[in-house]
MIMI-720833 format. One record per residue: x negated, y, z of N, C-alpha, C in turn. Coordinates in Angstrom, 2 decimals. Each point is the difference from the previous one (the first is absolute). Example, Ala and Ser with C-alpha at 12.3 -4.5 7.8 and 13.67 -1.06 7.14 Angstrom:
<sites>
+---------+---------+---------+---------+---------+---------+---------+---------+---------+
!     n_x !     n_y !     n_z !    ca_x !    ca_y !    ca_z !     c_x !     c_y !     c_z !
+---------+---------+---------+---------+---------+---------+---------+---------+---------+
!  -13.19 !   -5.69 !    7.80 !    0.89 !    1.19 !    0.00 !   -0.90 !    1.20 !    0.00 !
!    0.35 !    1.05 !   -0.72 !   -0.82 !    1.19 !    0.06 !    0.77 !    1.09 !    0.73 !
+---------+---------+---------+---------+---------+---------+---------+---------+---------+
</sites>
This chain:
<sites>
+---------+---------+---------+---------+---------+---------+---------+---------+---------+
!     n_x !     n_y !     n_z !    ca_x !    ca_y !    ca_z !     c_x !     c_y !     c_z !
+---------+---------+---------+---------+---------+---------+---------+---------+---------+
!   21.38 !    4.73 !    4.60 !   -1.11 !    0.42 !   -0.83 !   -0.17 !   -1.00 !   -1.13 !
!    0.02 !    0.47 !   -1.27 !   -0.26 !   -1.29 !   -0.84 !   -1.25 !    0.06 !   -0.38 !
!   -0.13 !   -0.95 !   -1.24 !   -1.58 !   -0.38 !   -0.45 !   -1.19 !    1.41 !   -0.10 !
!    0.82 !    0.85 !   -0.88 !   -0.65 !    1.50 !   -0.58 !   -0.06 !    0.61 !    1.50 !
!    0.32 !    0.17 !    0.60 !   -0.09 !    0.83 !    1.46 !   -1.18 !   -0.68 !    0.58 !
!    0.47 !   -1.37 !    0.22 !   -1.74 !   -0.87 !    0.62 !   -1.28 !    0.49 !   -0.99 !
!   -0.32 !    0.18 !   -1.00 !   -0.79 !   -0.26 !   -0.88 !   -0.48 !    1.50 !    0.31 !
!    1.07 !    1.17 !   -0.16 !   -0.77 !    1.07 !    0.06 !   -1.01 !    0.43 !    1.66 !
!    0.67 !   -0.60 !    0.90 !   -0.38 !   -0.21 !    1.27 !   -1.44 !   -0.59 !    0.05 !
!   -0.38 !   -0.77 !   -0.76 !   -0.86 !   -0.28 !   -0.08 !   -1.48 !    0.64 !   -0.74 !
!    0.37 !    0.66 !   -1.12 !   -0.97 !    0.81 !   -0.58 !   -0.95 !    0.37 !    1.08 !
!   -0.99 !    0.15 !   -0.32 !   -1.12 !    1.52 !    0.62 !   -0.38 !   -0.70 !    0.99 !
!    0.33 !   -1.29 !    0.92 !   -0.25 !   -0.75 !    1.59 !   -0.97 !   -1.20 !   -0.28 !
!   -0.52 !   -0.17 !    1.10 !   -1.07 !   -0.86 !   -0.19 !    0.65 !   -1.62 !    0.50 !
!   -0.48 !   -0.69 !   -1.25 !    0.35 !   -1.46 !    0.65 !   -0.34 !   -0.83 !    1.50 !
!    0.99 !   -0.19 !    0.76 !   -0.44 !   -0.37 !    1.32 !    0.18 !    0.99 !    1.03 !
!    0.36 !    1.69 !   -0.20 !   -0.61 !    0.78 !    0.66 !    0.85 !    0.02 !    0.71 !
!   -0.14 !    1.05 !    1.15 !    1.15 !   -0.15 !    1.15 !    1.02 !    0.93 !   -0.76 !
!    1.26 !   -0.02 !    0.63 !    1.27 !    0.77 !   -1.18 !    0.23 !    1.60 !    0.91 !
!   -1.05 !    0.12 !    1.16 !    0.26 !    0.99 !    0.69 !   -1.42 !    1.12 !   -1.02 !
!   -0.81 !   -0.55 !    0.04 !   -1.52 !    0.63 !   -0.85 !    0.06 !   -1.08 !   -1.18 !
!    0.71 !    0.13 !   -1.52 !   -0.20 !   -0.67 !   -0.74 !   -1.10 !   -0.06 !   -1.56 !
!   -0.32 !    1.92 !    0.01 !   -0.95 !    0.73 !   -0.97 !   -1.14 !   -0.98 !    0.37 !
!   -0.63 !    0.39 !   -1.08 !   -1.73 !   -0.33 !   -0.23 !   -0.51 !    0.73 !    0.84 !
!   -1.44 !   -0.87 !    0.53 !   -0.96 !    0.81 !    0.91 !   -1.40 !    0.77 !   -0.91 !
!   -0.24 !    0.97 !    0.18 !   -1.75 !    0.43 !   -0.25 !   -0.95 !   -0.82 !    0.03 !
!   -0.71 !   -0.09 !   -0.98 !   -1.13 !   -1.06 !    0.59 !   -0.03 !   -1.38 !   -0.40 !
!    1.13 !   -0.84 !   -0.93 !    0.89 !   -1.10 !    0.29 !    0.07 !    0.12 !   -1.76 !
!   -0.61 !   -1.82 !   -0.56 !    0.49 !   -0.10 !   -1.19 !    1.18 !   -0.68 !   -0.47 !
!    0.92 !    0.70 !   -0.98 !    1.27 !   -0.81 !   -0.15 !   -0.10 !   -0.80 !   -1.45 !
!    1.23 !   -0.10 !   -0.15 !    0.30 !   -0.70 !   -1.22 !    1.50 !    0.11 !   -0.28 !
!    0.16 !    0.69 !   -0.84 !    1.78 !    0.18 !   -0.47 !    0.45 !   -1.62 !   -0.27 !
!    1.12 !   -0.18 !    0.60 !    0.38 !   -1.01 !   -0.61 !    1.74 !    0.26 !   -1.21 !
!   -0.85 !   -0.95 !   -1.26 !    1.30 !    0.53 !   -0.96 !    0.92 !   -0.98 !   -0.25 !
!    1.67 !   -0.07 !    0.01 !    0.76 !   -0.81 !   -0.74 !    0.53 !   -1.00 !    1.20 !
!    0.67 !   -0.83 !   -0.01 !    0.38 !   -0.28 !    1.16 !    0.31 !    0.08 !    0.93 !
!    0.96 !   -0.57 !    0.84 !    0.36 !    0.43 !    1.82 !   -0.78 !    0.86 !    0.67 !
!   -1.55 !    0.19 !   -0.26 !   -0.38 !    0.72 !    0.74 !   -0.44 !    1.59 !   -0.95 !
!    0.26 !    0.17 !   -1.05 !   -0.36 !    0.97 !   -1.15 !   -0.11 !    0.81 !    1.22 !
!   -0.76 !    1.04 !   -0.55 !   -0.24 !    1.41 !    0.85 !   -0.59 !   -0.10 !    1.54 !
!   -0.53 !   -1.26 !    0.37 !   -0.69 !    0.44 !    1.18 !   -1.12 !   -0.05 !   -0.24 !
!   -0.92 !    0.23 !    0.61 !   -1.53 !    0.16 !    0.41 !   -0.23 !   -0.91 !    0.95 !
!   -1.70 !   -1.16 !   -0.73 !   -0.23 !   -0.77 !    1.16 !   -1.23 !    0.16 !   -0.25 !
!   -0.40 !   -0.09 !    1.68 !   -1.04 !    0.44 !    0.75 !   -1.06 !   -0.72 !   -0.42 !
!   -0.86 !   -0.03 !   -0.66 !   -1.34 !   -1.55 !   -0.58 !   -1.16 !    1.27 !    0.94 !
!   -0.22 !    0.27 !    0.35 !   -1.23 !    0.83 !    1.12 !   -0.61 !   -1.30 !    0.50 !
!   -1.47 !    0.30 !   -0.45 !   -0.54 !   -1.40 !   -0.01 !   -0.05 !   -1.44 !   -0.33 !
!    0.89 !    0.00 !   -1.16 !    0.63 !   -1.51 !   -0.80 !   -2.04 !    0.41 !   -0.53 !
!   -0.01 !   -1.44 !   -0.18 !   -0.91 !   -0.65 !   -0.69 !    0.04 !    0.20 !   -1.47 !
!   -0.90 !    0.29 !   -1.26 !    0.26 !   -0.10 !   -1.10 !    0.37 !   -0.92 !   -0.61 !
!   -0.25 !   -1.32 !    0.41 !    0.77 !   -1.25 !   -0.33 !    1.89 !    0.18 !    0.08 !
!   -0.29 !    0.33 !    1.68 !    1.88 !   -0.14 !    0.00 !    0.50 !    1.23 !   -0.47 !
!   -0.36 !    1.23 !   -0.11 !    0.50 !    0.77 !   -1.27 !    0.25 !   -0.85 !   -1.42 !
!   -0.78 !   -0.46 !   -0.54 !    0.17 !   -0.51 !   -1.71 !    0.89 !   -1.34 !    0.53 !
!    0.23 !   -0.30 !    1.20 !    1.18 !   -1.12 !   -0.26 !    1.55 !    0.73 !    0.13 !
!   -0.31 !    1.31 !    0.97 !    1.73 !    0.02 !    0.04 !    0.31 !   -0.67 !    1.24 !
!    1.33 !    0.38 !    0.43 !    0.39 !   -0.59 !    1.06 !    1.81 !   -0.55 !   -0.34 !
!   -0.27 !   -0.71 !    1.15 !    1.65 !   -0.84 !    0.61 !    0.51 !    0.91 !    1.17 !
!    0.58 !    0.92 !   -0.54 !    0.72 !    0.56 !    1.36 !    1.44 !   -0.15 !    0.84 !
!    0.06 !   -0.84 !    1.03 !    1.70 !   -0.22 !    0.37 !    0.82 !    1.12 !    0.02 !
!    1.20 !   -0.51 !   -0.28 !    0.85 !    1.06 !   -0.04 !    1.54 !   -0.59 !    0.41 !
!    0.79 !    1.01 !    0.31 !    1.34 !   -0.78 !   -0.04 !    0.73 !    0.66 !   -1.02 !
!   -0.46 !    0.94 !   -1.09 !    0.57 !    0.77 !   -0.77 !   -0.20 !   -0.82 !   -1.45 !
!   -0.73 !   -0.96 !   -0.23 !    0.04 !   -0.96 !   -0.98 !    1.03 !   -0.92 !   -0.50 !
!   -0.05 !   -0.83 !   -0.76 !    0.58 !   -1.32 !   -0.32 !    0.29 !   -0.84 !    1.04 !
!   -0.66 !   -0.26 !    1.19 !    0.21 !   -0.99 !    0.75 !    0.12 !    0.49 !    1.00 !
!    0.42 !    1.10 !    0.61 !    0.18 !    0.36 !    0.70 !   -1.44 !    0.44 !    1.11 !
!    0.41 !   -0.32 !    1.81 !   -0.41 !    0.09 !    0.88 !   -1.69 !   -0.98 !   -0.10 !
!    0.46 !   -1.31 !   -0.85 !   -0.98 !   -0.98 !   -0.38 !   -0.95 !    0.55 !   -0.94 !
!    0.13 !    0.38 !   -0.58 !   -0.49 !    0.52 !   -1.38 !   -0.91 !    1.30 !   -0.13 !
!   -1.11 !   -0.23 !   -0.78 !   -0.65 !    0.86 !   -0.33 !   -0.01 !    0.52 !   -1.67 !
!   -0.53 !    1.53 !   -0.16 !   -0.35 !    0.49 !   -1.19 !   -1.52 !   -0.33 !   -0.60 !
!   -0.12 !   -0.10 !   -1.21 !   -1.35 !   -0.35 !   -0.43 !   -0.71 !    1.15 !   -0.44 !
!   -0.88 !    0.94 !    0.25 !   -0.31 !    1.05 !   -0.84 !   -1.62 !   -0.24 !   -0.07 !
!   -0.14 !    0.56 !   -1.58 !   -1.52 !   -0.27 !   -0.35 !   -0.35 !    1.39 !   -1.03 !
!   -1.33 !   -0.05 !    0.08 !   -0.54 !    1.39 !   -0.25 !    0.48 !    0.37 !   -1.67 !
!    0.08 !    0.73 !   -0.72 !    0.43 !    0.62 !   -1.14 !   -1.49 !   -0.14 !   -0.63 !
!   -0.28 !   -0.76 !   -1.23 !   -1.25 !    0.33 !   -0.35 !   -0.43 !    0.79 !   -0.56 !
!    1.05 !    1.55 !   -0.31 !   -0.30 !    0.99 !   -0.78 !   -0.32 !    0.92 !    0.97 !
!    0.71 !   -0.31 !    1.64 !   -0.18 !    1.09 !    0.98 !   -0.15 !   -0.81 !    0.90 !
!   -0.95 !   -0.79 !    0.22 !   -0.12 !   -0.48 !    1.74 !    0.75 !    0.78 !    1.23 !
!    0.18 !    0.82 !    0.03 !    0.77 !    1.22 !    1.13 !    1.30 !   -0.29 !    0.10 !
!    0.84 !   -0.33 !   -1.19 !    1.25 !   -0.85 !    0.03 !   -0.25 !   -1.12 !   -0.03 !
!    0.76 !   -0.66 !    0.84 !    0.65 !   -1.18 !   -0.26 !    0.91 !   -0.81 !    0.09 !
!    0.63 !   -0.76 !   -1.11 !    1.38 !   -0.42 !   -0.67 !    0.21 !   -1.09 !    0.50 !
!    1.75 !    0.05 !    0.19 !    0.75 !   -1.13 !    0.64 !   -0.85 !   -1.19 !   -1.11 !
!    0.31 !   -1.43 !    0.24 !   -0.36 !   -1.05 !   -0.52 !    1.57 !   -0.58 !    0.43 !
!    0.64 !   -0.14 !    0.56 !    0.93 !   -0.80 !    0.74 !    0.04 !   -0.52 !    1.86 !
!    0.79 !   -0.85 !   -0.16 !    0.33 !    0.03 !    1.32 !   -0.44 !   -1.72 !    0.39 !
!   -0.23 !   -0.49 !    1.41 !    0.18 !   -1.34 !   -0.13 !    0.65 !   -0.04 !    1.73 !
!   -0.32 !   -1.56 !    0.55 !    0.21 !   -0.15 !    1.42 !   -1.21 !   -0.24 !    0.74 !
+---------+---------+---------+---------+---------+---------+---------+---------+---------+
</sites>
């Protein structure tokens, strides 16, 4: 499977979710995430604080820069809070 096969696999699934039930739930607020290793998933903020919304999150990943160690940076879009854009990667 190469890169484009992973990536489309990923569209439409929720970050974290189990890979057996991976769709969005009813009821449940998301957040597209854009650009980066994780482009095209949906993560779950259902009950994030309005603070840690306007910061964005560090999400691990092994699909990044650093692998297994490494996380993606994504922070809210200030034209669309609802997206939000890779920043980069760190450890």
């Amino acid at each position: 499977m190469d890169e484009r096969d992973s990536e489309q696999l990923l569209r439409g699934r929720v970050y974290g979710a189990d890979h057996d039930d991976p769709g969005p739930r009813p009821n449940r607020d998301y957040r597209e995430l854009v650009g980066g290793p994780l482009d095209g998933l949906l993560l779950d903020v259902t009950g994030w604080a309005a603070d840690t919304l306007a910061a964005g999150a560090d999400l691990p990943t092994h699909l990044g820069r650093y692998g297994g160690a490494g996380a993606s940076r994504y922070e809210p879009r200030p034209t669309d809070p609802r997206r939000w854009d890779w920043a980069g990667d760190s450890r």
